[in-house]
N, C-alpha and C positions, 0 to 999 in steps of 0.2 A: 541669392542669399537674402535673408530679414532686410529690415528697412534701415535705412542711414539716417542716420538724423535727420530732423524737416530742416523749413527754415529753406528750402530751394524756390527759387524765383519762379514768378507765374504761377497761372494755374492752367492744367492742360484740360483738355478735353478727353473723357473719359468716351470708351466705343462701347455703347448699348446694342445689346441682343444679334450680337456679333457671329455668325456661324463658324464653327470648329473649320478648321485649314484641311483643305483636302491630304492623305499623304502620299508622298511621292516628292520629285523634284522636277526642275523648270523641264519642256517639251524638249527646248532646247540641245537639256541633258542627258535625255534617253537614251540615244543610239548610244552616247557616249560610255554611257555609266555599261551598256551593254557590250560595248566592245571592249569596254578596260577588263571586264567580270573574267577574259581569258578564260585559260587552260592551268590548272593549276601546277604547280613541281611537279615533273615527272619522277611518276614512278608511288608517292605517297600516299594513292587512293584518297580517301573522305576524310573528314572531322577536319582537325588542327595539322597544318603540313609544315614543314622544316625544309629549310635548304642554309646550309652551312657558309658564314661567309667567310671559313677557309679552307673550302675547296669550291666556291663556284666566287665568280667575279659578282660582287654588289652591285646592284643596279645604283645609277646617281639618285635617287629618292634613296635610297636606303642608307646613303652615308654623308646627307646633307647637312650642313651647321646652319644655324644659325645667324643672323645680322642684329646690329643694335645692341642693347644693354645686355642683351644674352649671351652673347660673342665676347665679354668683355672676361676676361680671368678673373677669378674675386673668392673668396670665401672657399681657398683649395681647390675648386671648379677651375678647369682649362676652356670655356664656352661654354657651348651647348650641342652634345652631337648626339642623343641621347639613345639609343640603344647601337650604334651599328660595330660595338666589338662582338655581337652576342650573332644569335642564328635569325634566322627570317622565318617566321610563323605564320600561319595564315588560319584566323579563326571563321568561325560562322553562329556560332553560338554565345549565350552569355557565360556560362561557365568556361569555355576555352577560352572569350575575353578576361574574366577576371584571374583565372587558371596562371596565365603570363602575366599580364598587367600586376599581377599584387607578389610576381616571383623574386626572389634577391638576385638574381642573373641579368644581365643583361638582355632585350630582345626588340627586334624590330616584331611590331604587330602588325597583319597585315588583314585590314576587317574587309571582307568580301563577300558584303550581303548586308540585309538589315537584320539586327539584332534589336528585339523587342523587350525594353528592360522590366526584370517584376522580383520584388514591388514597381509597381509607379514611384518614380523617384527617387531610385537609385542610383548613387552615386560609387563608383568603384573603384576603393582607394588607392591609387595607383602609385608603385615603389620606384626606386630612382632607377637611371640608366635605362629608360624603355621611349620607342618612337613605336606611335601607334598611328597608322595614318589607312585613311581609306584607298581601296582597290579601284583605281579610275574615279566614277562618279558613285559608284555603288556602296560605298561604304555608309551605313546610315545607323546610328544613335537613335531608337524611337523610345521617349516618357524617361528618361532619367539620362547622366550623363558620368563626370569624372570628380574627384576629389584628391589634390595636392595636399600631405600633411606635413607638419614641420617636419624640417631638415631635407625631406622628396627633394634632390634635385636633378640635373640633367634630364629633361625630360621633355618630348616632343609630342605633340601632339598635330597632324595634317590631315588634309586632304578628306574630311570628313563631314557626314551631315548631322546634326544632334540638333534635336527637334521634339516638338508635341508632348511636352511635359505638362502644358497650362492644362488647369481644372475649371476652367469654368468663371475663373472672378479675376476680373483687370486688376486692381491691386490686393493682391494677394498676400496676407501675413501670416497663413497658415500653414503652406508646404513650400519647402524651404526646397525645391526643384529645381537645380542649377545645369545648366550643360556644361562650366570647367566651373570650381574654384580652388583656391591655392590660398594655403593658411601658413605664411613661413615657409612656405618652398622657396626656392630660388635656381637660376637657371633653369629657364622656361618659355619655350619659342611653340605657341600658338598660330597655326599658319592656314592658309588658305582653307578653314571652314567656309560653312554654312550652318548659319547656328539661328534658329528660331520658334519663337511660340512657345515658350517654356514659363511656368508656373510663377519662377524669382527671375533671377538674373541670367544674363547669358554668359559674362566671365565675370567672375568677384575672384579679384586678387586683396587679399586681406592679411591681416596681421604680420607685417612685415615680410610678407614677399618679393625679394629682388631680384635683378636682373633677369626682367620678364620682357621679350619681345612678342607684342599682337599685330601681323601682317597680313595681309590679302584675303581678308576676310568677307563675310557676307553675313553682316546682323540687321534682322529683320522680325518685324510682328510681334513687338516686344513692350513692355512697359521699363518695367526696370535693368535697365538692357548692360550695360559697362559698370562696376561699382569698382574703386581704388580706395583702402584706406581698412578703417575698423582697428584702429590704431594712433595711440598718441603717440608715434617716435614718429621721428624723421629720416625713415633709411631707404625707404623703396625707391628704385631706380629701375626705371622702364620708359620703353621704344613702341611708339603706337603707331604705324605707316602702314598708308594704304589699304586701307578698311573702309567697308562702305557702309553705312548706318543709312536703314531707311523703313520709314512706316515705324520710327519704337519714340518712346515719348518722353524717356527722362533716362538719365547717366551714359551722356553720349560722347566720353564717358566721365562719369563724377570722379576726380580723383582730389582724394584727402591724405594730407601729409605726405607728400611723397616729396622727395631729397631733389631726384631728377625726373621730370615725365618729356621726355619729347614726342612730342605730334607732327605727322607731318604726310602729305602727300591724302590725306582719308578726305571722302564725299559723303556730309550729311547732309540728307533728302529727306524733306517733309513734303508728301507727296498731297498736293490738293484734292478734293475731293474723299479722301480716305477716310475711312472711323480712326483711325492715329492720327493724333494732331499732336506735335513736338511739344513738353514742357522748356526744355533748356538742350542745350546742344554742349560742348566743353566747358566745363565745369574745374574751377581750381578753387579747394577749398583748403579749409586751415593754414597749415607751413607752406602749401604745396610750391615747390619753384616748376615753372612751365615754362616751354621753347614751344611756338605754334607757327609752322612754317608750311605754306604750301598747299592748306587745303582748299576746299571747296563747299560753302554751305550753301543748298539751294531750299529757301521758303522756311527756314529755322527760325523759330521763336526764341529769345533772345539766344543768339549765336553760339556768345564766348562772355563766362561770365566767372569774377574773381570774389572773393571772401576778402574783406579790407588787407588782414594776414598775406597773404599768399600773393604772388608775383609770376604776370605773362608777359614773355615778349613775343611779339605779331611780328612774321614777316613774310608776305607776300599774299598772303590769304584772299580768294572769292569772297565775296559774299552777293546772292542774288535771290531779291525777293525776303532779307528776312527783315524782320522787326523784333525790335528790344532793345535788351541787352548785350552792347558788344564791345568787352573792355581787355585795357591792358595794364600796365604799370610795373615800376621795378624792375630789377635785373635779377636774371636767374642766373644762365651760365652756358657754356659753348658744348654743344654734344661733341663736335669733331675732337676734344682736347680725351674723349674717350675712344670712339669710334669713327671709322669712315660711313659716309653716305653722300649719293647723290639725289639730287630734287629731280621729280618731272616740275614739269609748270602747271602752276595752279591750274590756267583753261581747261588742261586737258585733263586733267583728275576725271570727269566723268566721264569720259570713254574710256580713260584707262580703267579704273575700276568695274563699270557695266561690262567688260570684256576679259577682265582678268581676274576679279574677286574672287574667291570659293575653292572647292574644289576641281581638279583639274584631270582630264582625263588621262595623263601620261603620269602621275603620280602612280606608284605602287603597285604597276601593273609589271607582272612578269609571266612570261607564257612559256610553258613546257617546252618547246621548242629553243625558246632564248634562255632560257635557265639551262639546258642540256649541253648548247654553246658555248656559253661562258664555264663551264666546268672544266669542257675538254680544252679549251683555249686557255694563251697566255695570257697573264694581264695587257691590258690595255698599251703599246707602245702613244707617249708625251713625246711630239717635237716643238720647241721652244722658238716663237718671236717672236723677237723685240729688236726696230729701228733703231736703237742704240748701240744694238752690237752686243748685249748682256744675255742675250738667248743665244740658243745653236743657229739659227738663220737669222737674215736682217729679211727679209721677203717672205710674203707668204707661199709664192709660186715656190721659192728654192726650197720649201719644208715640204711642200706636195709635190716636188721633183724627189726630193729621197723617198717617198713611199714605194718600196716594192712591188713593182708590177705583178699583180695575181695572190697579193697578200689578201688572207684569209681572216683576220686579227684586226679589232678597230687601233686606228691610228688618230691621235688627237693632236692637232695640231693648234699648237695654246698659244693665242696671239694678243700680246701684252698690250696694256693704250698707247694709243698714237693715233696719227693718222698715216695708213697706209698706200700712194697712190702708183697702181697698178692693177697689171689685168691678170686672173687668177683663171686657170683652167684645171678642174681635175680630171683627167682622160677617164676611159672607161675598164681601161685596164686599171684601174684602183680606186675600188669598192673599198667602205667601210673606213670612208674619213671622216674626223669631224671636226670643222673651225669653228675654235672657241674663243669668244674674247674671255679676259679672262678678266677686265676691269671690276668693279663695282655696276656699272649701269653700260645698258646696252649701247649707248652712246659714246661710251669710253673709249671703244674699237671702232675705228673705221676702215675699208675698204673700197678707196673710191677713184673712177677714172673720167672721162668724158667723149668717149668715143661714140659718134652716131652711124645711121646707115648711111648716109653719104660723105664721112669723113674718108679721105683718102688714104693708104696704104703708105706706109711709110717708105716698101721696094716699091710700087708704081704700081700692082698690081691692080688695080681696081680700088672699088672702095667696100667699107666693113661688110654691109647687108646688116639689116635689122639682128640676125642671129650673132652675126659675130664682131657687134659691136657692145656687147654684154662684160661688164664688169668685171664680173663673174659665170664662170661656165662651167657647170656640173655633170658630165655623161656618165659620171659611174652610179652604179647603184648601192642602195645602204649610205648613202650619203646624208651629214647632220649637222646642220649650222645652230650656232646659241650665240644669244648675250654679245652681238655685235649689230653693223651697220653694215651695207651695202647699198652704194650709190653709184647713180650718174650722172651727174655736174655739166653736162653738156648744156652749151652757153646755145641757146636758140636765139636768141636778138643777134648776138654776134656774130652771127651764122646765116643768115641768112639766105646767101649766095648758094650753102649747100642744097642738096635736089631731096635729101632723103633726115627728118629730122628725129626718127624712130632713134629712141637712145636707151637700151637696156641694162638694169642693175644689175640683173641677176636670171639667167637662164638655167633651167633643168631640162635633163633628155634623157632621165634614168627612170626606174625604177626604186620602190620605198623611200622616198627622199621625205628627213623630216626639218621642219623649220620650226624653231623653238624659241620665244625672245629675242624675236632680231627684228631689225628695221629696216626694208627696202623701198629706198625714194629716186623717185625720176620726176620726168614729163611725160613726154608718150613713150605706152611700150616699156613701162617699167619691171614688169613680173614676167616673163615667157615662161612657161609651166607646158614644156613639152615631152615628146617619145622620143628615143630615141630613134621610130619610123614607123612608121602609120599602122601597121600592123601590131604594134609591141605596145603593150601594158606599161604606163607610166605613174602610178599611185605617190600622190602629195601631197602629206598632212603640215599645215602653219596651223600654229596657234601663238598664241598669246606674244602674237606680234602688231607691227602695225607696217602699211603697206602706202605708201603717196604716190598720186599720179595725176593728169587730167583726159588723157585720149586711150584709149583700150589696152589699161595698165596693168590692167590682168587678163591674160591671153595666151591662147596656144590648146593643144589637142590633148593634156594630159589629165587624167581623172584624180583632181584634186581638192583638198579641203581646205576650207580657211575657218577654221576654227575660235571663237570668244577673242576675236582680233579687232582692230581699228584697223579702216579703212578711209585714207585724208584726202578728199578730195581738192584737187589745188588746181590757181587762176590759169592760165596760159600766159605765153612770155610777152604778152601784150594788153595782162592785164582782165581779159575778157573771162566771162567765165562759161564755158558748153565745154561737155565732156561724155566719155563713158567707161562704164569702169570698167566692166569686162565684153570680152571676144572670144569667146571659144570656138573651136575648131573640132568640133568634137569627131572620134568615128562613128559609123552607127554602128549601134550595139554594143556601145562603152558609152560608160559615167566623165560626166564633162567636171562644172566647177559646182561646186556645194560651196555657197557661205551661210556659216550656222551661229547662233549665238553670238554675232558681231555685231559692229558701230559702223555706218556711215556718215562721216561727218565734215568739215571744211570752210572755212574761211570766202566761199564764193557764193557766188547770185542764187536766189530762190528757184527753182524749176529749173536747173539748167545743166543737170547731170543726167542722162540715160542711165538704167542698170548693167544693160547691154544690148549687144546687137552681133550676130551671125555673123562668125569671118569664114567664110567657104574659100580657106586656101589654096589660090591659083584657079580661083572658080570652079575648084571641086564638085558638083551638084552631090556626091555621094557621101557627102559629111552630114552630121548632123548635129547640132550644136547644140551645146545644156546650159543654162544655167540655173541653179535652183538658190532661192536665198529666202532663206527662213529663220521665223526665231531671231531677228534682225532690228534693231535699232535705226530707222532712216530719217536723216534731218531732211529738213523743209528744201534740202537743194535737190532731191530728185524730183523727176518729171511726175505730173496725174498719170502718164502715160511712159513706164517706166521701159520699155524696150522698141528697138526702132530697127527699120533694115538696113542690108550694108550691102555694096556693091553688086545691087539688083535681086541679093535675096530677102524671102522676108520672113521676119523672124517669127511667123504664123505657124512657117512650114516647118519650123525647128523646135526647138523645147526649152522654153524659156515661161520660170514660174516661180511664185511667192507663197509664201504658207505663212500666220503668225504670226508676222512685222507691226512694229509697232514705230510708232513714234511721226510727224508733223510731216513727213516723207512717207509716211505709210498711206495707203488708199484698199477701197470697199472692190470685191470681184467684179470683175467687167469684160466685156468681150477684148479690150483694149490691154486688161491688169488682170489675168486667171491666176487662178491661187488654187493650189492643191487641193483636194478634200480629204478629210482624215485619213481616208483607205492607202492614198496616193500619197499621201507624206510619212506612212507608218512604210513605204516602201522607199526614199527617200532622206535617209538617215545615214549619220557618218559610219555606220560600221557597212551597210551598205555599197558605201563608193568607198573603203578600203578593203572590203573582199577579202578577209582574215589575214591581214595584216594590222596588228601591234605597235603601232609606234613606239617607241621602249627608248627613254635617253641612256644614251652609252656614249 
């Protein structure tokens, strides 16, 4: 949108003779955005496709609410859930985009593909009750974006990329080229873009537009990048969490007048050496009352900056590397007395963001096959627990003991906060469960035991074994964990005596197993990512999880993915820090471990993490082990010399390699550190090591 009043602090550094952004999205994203592109509703051939969400089962992107001030009742509005009474659409065009978007019905829009907007800078006025979210990574907004007008509300916008609006001039007061804004909408949840290089602004919420939540976003390459306000009343009430602002130079983001703004969990990066150099980072002007909890500024020019007027309260905030201005004062007022929410910790704001921001490739993807499924199938059977006795089971185990042996139908088993301790097995006779925490924050649910490989048997029979000392243990296939915890607590100092200190969180030995927002922490041997038997296809997609360990924490023979994840390096139970992260086991002529678009990071010694190292189980010579990590984030704790051999083999003879990694942990091609070449990483992609399988939350 136009400019906001002057009068903002500093002056930035403007980027001369700048070269236009290549298009496309991160390397990273390719496979992905390719594998989400699926198979479209069977049956509806080409153009704009329909699938009924009262005769087939909604996929969970398709009927997701809301958090924050969006979620909150107000103004006749029950939240924010915004199309999912209506049908599911699938455009490719700009007239099928606008055709639903500007319809009075209800509709999930489902954009799968790039759609090139013309004119340049058009904005398409979008009517209430519509979620319009991208198809995996593919969904892409090129040179124009959307328009909220008074009264629009309910309305969803996800999983999208709106991009390449800018003409040519850093501040631009000409074309008013926005990718959202909202003039008096309300009820309005912004979620996991990608939104950059555009002409004005990236989101201008204006003239009284309320209960707007901006989450898990990715704004970048921007000048006028967040604007709040264009308005002298006092009513705007919005939720800003977990957005990463980086490379943009003012309104990060400017909010004016607004009643309530909370901020909390976002990473603003002013990245050195760039043509963008930050003018101001959070911005409270006029009335505005602000809550600023939790984020992270790395190299910001003045940070956090108030109007005499307008009032921040700080709690818990980074700050590294900035200078200026970084103020508070006053009291505003408590979010929680509106909504619930849980904080990460500031530290970790930056892997969680570099690894979770944007679009996601399990959003909005439905494939002819799972759409046909869920038609002929019943709804979804929910079993309930809760440690207090207020659900159908107090155990996780007793809710995956009633699942039907040879049940065809996902079963969910919704397990309330607490901490649960006990050991969980889902046999292989029952496919197609999914444990759900069902809290606010993946750490709400826990699932945790402490059993090692040589903890003893409670009948005398021996002791665990590395496998079946696992927390958790998965053999069925179509298996799907979310929004919980999985540990193993095994006390190593106190233990000593024991012969075997491998302690597993969480094992798999299925087929399509998908992990989705959860958290699995150990020591050693924390992830087993196996087959059910050497010969059997095991495909495991994790994302937008995070993984702890310190000795070969990710491990075992199954061809799986770790997807835009954290990966936490941690000390050993004495303090020291050497480690490695992964061991595969691979077979030949199967895909071992892919980590793509993740963080490795950790609390321990410089150089003293391996990537990995070849476990040739039982001295197998006929294994061959992979590990491929690209598109990667690596702090200063891995080795120059990232893979090493293991009990006499060496990891020469196996397949172990980097593509694209970046970061103070990353290193140049070497006989010692081989790194793919284009040909060899364009073979080497996540749709690749899942072999036409879909991960689809259900």
């Amino acid at each position: 949108m136009s400019e906001q009043p002057t009068g903002r602090p500093g002056r930035a550094r403007h980027r001369r003779g700048r070269k236009a952004l290549a298009a496309g999205i991160p390397l990273a994203l390719t496979a992905a955005g390719a594998l989400a592109h699926g198979t479209d509703v069977a049956g509806l051939g080409l153009g704009a496709q329909r699938a009924s969400a009262a005769t087939t089962a909604a996929p969970a992107w398709a009927t997701a609410t809301a958090d924050g001030f969006a979620s909150v009742d107000a103004l006749g509005q029950n939240g924010t859930y915004g199309g999912r009474d209506g049908e599911i659409v699938t455009v490719r065009t700009q007239a099928e985009l606008e055709k639903y978007a500007t319809a009075a019905e209800p509709y999930v829009i489902v954009v799968a593909g790039t759609i090139t907007m013309s004119p340049v800078g058009k904005e398409i006025k979008v009517a209430s009750d519509k979620t319009i979210v991208g198809r995996g990574t593919s969904g892409h907004i090129v040179g124009g974006g959307f328009f909220l007008g008074q009264g629009v509300h309910n309305v969803i916008l996800r999983n999208l990329t709106i991009r390449d609006s800018y003409q040519g001039v850093w501040n631009d007061k000409d074309h008013d080229f926005d990718a959202v804004q909202t003039d008096g909408a309300h009820h309005v949840w912004i979620d996991h873009n990608d939104l950059r290089h555009m002409a004005d602004g990236l989101i201008d919420v204006r003239k009284d537009s309320s209960y707007v939540t901006v989450s898990w976003n990715r704004l970048s390459d921007n000048n006028k990048t967040f604007g709040i306000g264009w308005t002298e009343n006092v009513t705007t009430d919005i939720t800003i969490h977990h957005n990463w602002f980086r490379e943009t130079e003012q309104r990060n983001p400017s909010t004016d007048n607004a009643a309530h703004a909370h901020l909390y969990n976002n990473f603003l990066e002013d990245v050195p050496g760039t043509d963008i150099a930050s003018s101001y980072g959070n911005y409270a002007r006029g009335k505005t009352r602000m809550v600023l909890e939790n984020s992270y500024f790395q190299g910001m020019k003045n940070p956090v900056v108030k109007d005499a007027t307008a009032t921040i309260v700080q709690r818990g905030n980074v700050f590294s590397g900035t200078s200026g201005r970084n103020e508070s004062g006053g009291t505003a007022f408590d979010p929680k007395t509106y909504y619930a929410y849980t904080l990460d910790q500031a530290k970790d704001v930056p892997s969680v963001l570099r690894s979770g921001a944007g679009p996601r490739p399990s959003i909005g993807t439905t494939t002819a096959a799972a759409t046909t499924k869920a038609a002929a199938a019943t709804a979804a059977t929910t079993l309930t627990v809760a440690k207090d006795g207020s659900g159908q089971y107090r155990t996780v185990q007793a809710a995956v003991n009633a699942v039907p042996a040879g049940n065809t139908s996902r079963v969910i088993v919704a397990v309330r906060p607490g901490t649960y301790r006990e050991t969980v097995k889902v046999p292989s006779t029952k496919p197609h469960v999914t444990i759900q925490g069902t809290g606010g924050s993946r750490k709400d649910t826990v699932i945790v035991y402490g059993n090692a490989a040589g903890t003893p048997k409670p009948d005398g029979s021996g002791t665990y074994g590395t496998s079946g000392s696992a927390t958790v243990a998965v053999e069925a296939d179509d298996f799907q964990a979310r929004n919980l915890t999985i540990s193993n607590d095994f006390d190593e100092r106190a233990h000593q005596s024991l012969s075997g200190h491998q302690a597993v969180a969480l094992r798999t030995a299925a087929d399509r197993v998908f992990l989705d927002g959860v958290i699995v922490e150990g020591d050693q041997d924390t992830l087993l990512l196996d087959t059910a038997a050497k010969d059997r296809l095991g495909r495991v997609y994790v994302t937008n999880s995070y993984v702890t360990g310190n000795v070969d924490f990710i491990f075992g023979r199954a061809t799986a993915v770790i997807d835009r994840s954290v990966i936490t390096l941690k000390k050993r139970w004495d303090g020291t820090s050497a480690g490695y992260v992964t061991a595969p086991s691979t077979a030949a002529n199967r895909r071992g471990f892919l980590i793509a678009g993740s963080t490795v990071t950790g609390d321990v010694a410089a150089r003293s993490f391996h990537l990995g190292r070849p476990w040739h189980a039982g001295g197998d010579a006929s294994l061959d082990p992979q590990t491929t990590v690209r598109d990667t984030t690596l702090s200063a704790a891995i080795r120059t010399t990232p893979w090493t051999d293991m009990s006499g083999f060496s990891w020469k003879d196996d397949r172990f390699a980097e593509y694209r990694n970046t970061g103070p942990g990353a290193g140049a091609a070497s006989g010692d550190r081989p790194h793919l070449t284009d040909a060899q990483a364009a073979d080497q992609e996540i749709a690749d090591w899942l072999a036409g399988w879909t991960p689809t939350a259900s």
